[in-house]
C-alpha positions in Angstrom: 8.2 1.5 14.2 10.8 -1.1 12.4 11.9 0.1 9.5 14.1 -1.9 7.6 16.7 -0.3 5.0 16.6 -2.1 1.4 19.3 -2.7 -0.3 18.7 -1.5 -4.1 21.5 -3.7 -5.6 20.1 -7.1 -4.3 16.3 -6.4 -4.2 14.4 -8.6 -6.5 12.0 -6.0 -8.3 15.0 -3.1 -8.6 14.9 -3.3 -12.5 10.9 -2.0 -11.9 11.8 0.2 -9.0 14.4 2.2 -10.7 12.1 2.6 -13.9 9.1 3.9 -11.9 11.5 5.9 -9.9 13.8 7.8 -12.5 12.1 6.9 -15.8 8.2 8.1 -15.3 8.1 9.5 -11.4 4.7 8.8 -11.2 2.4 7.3 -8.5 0.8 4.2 -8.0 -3.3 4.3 -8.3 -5.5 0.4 -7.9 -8.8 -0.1 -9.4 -11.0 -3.3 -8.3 -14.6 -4.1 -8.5 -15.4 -5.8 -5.1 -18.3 -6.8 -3.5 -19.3 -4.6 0.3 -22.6 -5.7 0.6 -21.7 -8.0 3.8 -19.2 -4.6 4.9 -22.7 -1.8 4.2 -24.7 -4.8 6.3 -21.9 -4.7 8.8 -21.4 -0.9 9.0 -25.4 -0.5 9.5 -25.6 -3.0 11.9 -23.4 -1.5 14.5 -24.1 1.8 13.6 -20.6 2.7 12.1 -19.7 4.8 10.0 -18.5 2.3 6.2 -15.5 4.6 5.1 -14.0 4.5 8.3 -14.6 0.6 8.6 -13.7 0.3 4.8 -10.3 1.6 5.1 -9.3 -0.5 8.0 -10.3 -3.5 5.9 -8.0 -1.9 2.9 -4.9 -0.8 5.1 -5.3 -4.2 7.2 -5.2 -5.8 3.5 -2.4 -3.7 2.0 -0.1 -3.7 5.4 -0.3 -7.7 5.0 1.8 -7.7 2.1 5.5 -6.5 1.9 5.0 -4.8 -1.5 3.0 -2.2 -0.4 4.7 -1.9 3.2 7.5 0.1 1.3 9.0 3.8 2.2 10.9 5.6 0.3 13.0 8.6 1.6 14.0 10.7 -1.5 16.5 12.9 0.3 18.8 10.2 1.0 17.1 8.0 -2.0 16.9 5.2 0.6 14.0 2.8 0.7 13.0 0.2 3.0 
C-alpha cells in the first residue's frame, strides 16, 4: 500500500485539521438520503446479499476522493 506522508505546514485544509484534531477530538459521521431502489433490484437479481454490495458502492465512492483517503497515525501525529 502507498502511503504518502503530509506535510501539516503546507496542506491546504491544516487550519480545519488542527481544529478537529486538538480543539474537539471528535469523529467524523455523514448523513444522506439516497435513492437504492436500482442497488435492492440489483442485489435481488443476482441473489447477493445489499449490505455487502452497498458498501462496495460507499468505499469505491469514498476511496475516489483524496479527502477521505486520509490516515492519521497519532503516535508519531503524522498523517498522510
Amino acid at each position: 500500500m502507498n502511503y504518502k506522508v503530509i506535510d501539516k505546514e503546507k496542506y491546504y485544509r491544516k487550519d480545519v485539521f488542527r481544529h478537529f484534531s486538538e480543539d474537539c477530538k471528535c469523529s467524523t459521521s455523514m448523513t444522506a438520503r439516497i435513492d437504492v431502489t436500482d442497488l435492492v433490484y440489483y442485489s435481488k437479481n443476482t441473489e447477493t446479499k445489499f449490505y455487502i454490495n452497498f458498501l462496495y458502492i460507499l468505499s469505491k465512492v469514498l476511496n475516489s476522493r483524496d479527502d477521505y483517503r486520509m490516515g492519521y497515525l497519532w503516535q508519531t501525529g503524522r498523517f498522510g
